[in-house]
N, C-alpha and C positions, 0 to 999 in steps of 0.2 A: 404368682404362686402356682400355674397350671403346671408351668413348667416340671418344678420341683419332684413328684413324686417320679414320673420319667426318668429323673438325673438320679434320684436316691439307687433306681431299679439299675440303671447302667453302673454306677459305682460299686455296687454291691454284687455286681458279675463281673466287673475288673481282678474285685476283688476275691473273687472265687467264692464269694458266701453263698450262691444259688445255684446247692449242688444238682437240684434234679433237672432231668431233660426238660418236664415240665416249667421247669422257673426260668431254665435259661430261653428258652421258646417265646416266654412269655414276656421276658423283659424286653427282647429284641424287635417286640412289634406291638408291646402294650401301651395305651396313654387313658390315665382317669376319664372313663364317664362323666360328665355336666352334673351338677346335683341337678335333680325336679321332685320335686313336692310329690305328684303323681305320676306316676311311668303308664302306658299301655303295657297290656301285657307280649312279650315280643316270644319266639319261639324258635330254638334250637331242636332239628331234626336229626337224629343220629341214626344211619341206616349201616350194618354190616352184612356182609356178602356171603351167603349160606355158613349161618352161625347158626348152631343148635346151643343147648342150654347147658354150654359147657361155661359157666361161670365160677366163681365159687360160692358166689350167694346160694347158687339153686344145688347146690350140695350132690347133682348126680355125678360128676367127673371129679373123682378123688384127688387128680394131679394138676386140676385148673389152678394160674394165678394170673387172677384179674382183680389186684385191689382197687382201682378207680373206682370199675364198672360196680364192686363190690360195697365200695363206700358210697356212692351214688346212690342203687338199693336201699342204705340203711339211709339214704334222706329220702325218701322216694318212698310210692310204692311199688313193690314186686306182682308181675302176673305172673300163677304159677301156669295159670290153664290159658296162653293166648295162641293163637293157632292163624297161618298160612292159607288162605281159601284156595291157593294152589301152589305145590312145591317144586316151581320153575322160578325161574329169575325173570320174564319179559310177562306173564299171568300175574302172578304175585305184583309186582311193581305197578303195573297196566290198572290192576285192579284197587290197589290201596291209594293210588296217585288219582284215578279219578271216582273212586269211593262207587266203584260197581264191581258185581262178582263176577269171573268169569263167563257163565251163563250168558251175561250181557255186553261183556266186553268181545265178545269170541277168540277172543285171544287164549291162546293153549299152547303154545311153543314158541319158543325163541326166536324166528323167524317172521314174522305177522306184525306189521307195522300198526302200534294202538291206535290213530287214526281211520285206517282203514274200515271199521267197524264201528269206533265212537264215534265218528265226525268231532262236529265243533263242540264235544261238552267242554265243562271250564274243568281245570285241572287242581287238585291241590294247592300250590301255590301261585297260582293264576286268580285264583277267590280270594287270597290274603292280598296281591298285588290289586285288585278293584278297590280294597277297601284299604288302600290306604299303607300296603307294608310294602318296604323295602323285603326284596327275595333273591338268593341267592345259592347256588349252588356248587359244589367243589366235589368232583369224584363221582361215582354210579349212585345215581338216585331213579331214574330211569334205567330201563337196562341200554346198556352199553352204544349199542349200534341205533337207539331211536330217543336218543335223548333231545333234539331238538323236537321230539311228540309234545315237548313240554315246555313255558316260557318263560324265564326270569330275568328278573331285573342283569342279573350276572351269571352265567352256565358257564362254567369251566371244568374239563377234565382232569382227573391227577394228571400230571408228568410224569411219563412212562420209565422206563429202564432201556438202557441200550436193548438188553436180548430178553424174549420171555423169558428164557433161562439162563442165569450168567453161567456163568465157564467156571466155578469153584463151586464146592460145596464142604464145608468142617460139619457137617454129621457126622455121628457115628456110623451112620451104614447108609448107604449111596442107593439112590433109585434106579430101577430100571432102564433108565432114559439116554444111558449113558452109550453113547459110543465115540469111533476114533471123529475127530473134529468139534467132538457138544463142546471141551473144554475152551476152545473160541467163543462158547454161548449158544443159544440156540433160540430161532423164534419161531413163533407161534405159528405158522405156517408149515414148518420143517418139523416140525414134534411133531401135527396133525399127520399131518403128510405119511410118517415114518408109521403112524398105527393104522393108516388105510380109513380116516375118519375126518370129517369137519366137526364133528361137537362130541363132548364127553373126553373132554380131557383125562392123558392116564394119570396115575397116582405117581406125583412128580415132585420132587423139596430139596429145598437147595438152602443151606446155613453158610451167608455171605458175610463179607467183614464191610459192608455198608455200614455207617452212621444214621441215625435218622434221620440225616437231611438229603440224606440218598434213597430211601425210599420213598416208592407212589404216595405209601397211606401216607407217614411221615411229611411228604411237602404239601399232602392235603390240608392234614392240621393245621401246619402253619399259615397257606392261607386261609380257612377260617379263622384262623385268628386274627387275620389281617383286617380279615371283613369285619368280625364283630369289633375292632379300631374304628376302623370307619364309619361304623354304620351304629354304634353302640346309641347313640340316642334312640334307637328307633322309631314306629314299630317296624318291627324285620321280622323275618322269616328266614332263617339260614340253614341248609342242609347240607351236612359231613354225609358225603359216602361214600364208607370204606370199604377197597375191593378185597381185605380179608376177611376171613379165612376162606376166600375161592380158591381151587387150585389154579396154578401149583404154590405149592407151601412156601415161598420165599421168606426169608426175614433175616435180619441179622443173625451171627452167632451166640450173643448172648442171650438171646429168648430160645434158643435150642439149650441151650445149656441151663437152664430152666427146667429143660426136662428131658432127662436122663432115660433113654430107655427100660433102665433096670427095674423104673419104677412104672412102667408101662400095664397095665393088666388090659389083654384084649379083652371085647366082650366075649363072652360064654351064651351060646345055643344048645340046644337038646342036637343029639344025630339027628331024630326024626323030626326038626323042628321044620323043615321047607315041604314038610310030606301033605299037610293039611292048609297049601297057602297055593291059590289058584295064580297062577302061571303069569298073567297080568301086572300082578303083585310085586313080582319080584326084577328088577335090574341090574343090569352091569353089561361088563363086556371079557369076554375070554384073558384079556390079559391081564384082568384083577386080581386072577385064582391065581397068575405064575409067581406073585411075592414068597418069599421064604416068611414063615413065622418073625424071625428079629427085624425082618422088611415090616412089616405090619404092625408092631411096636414102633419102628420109625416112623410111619407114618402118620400112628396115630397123636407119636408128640410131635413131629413135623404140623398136623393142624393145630395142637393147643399154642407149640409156640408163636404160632403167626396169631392166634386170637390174644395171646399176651401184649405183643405188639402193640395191638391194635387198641386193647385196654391201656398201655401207656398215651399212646397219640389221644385217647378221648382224656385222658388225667389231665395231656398238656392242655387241651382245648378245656376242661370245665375249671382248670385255675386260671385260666387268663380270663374266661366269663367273673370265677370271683374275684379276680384283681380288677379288672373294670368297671366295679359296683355293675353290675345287671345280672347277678346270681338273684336277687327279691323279686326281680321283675319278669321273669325269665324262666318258661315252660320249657324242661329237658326232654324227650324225648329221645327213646335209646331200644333199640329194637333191632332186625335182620329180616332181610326176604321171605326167609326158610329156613327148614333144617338142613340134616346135615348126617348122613350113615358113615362111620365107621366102623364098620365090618362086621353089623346084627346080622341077625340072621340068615347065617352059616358064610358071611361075608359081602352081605349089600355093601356098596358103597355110594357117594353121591345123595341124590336125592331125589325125586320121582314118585315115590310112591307112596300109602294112604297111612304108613305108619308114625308111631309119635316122634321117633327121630328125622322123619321127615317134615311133616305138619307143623310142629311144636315147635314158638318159637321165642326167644326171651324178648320180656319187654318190661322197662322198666321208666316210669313218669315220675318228674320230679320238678316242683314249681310254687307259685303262690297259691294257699289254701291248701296243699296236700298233704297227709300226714306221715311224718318220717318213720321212716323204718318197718311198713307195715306190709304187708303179704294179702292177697287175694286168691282164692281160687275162683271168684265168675269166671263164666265163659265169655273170652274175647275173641276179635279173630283180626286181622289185618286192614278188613276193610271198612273196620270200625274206626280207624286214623281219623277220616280227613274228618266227620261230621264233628269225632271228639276237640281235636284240636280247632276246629272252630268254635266251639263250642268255649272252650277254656279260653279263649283269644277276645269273648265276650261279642262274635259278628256274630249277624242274622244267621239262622237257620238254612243249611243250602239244602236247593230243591233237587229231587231227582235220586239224592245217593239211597245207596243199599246199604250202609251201614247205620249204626245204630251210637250215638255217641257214650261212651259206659265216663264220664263225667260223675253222672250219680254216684258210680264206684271208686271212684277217688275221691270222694268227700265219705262215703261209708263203705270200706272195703267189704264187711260181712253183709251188704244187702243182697237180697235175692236177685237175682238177674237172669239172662240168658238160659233156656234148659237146654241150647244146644248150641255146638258149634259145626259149619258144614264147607267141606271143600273139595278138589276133583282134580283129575289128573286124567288128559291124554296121552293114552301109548297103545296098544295093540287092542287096547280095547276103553272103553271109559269108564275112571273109577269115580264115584259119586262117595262120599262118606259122611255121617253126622259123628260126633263127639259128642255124646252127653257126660254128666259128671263123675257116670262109670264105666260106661259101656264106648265100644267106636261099632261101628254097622259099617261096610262098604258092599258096594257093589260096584261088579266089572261088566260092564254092556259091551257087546260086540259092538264095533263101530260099522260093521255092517252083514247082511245076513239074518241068519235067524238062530243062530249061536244059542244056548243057553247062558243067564246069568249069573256070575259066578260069584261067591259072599264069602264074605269076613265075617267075623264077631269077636268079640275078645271083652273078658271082663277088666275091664283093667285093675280092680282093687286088687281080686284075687292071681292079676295076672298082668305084671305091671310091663313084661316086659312081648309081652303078644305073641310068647309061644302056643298056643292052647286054641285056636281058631273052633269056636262054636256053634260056627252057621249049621251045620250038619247034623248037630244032637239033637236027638227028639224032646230031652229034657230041655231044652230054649226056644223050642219052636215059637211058643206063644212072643219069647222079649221077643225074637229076631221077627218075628210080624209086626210085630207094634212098631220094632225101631224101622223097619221097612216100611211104613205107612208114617212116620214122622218123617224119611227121610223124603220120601215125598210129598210132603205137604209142606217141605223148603222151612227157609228161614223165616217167613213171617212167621209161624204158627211157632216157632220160639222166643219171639222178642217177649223180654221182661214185661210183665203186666199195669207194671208203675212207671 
């Protein structure tokens, strides 16, 4: 009888009944989980590659469509307020994988091998593999070039593309990137190369007529799906990591066509919105400014369409989890690095810096005991993962991390919690920030010198989108001391009291 559900799955895509990419994905490497009486609780890790909270659950980006990640949400809870302790990819990563904050990791840039500073702590899924999990990883879970910092039972990268940039593009409007020979494709070397830079890719999107068994994310999927076949008894530990929405925008045509420029609305700044925002603050590079307006609509759906993508490949992975019976058994996790600018204020792009398109980032839990469809606003931050998902996983307590497991907050999303959130960013100078429930406080330190300190403030109720920088008015002096004296007395003097 094992057989049968298998054969039912295969005849019924002969038969063309298993219209969605998800079904067909699924039947082609799915087999029934074992009954058992009692499961361990096993864990599915879903990480995306500078995704800001362009969902459509979280209702800021009008032209999102990400029904999976959407439907997941309504079984799940939503963090409205989870936050980045630093909005880099090799900080960020470094820091949630071995559950310490930057401060202690010293890791700050893309470049800085996470051993070098940590030594031998034990890793994220290095503490699940002690106790007994199978582990497993498919795509960027670490950043990219130090993935072996980290150890699993299985570490495999997606399968790349012939060229970082193929040789077509069916957008409506063509990037900058173009010249006589890209149509050949182009790679990552030869882009860099062409803008006089090794990091800070330009703003680059390409609408291919790949399948999804052609692309990176796309073959990711499908080996997790391969794993949770094999491995479905568990306990496991398995981590999808999808390198969208990184640039550049690649994706098939029909997630472009998803979204139409017409329906594009840039964000909106004040003129004098960059005038009261310390120098620090702000990034990019010369050739951001040279897009035309309808370039900058392209781009911005050039990123949604690769996040839609990327919400289809997690649809295909969380049906092949429910065909496998290990949806009851089975902690989801669903979250990104970081954020993610397109084009706030007066044209940031990327990511870098202390603001909430940068900082802010979705994350949504769904699992045994959680309750569907619920929303939180506590303060979370990324490097709250590793102590939580131990925590849900039902092992001992690990020693040593900096974060704080918000477990309690999935069982009561309206409990009090956290009064802050805090994280930091190297660049010409050091930004330090806390996030409380209304306010953000940063500070810019010369990294060396005797420079003056240079501050942030922003109410966010009355000012959601951090035109309005307050450091400087006499009428806030007293918050911007206070929040200046929380912001150094760090994260302990915010942990929840219960």
């Amino acid at each position: 009888m094992a057989g049968r559900p298998q054969a039912i799955w295969c005849v019924l895509t002969l038969l063309g009944m298993l219209g969605t990419p998800g079904e067909r994905a699924f039947a082609e490497t799915a087999s029934p989980a074992a009954d058992a009486p009692t499961r361990p609780v096993n864990i599915l890790f879903i990480v995306a590659d500078d995704l800001n909270v362009a969902l459509g659950t979280y209702g800021v980006h009008e032209t999102a469509v990400t029904p999976h990640l959407d439907r997941l949400a309504s079984e799940g809870v939503r963090f409205d307020r989870a936050f980045a302790n630093d909005p880099v990819c090799n900080p960020s990563r470094t820091s949630f994988l071995s559950g310490r904050r930057p401060a202690t990791t010293g890791v700050y840039d893309n470049f800085t091998r996470p051993r070098e500073t940590l030594g031998d702590v034990t890793m994220l899924p290095e503490y699940f593999a002690e106790h007994g999990f199978f582990t497993a990883r498919v795509g960027k879970i670490a950043h990219r070039r130090y993935e072996d910092a980290v150890s699993w039972d299985v570490s495999e990268n997606a399968i790349g593309r012939a060229h970082y940039l193929p040789g077509e593009d069916a957008a409506e409007i063509q990037d900058n990137t173009w010249h006589e020979g890209a149509e050949a494709g182009m790679s990552r070397a030869d882009l860099f190369a062409r803008h006089g830079r090794t990091g800070g890719a330009p703003l680059a999107w390409r609408a291919t007529s790949e399948d999804d068994g052609g692309t990176p994310d796309g073959r990711t999927a499908r080996r997790v799906i391969e794993l949770l076949r094999a491995h479905g008894h568990g306990p496991f530990f398995i981590a999808a990591g999808f390198h969208k929405p990184h640039l550049p925008w690649v994706a098939p045509s029909k997630d472009f066509k998803r979204h139409p420029i017409a329906e594009v609305v840039p964000p909106h700044a004040p003129p004098d919105d960059r005038d009261d925002i310390p120098a620090p603050a702000l990034s990019g590079f010369p050739d951001d400014a040279l897009h035309t307006d309808t370039q900058v609509r392209q781009a911005i759906a050039a990123y949604h369409a690769t996040v839609t993508m990327v919400d289809r490949y997690v649809g295909q992975v969380l049906h092949a989890l429910r065909q496998l019976g290990l949806e009851e058994s089975t902690v989801v996790v669903f979250t990104s690095d970081h954020g993610f600018h397109l084009g706030e204020h007066g044209g940031l792009w990327r990511k870098h810096t202390q603001f909430e398109e940068s900082t802010r980032v979705p994350l949504i839990v769904r699992g045994p005991g959680v309750p569907a469809g619920a929303t939180t606003k506590a303060l979370v931050e990324l490097v709250d993962l590793y102590p939580t998902l131990a925590d849900l996983a039902r092992l001992p307590s690990p020693v040593g991390l900096e974060g704080t497991s918000f477990r309690p907050v999935l069982e009561d999303p309206v409990r009090p919690w956290k009064s802050a959130a805090f994280s930091e960013a190297r660049r010409t100078a050091h930004g330090s920030s806390i996030r409380t429930a209304r306010y953000r406080y940063t500070e810019w330190t010369p990294l060396s010198g005797d420079g003056p300190v240079e501050r942030e403030l922003y109410d966010l109720e009355a000012d959601p989108h951090e035109f309005d920088n307050l450091a400087a008015d006499p009428e806030h002096r007293v918050l911007r001391d206070d929040l200046a004296r929380r912001l150094a007395a760090g994260w302990r003097a915010a942990l929840p009291s219960t």
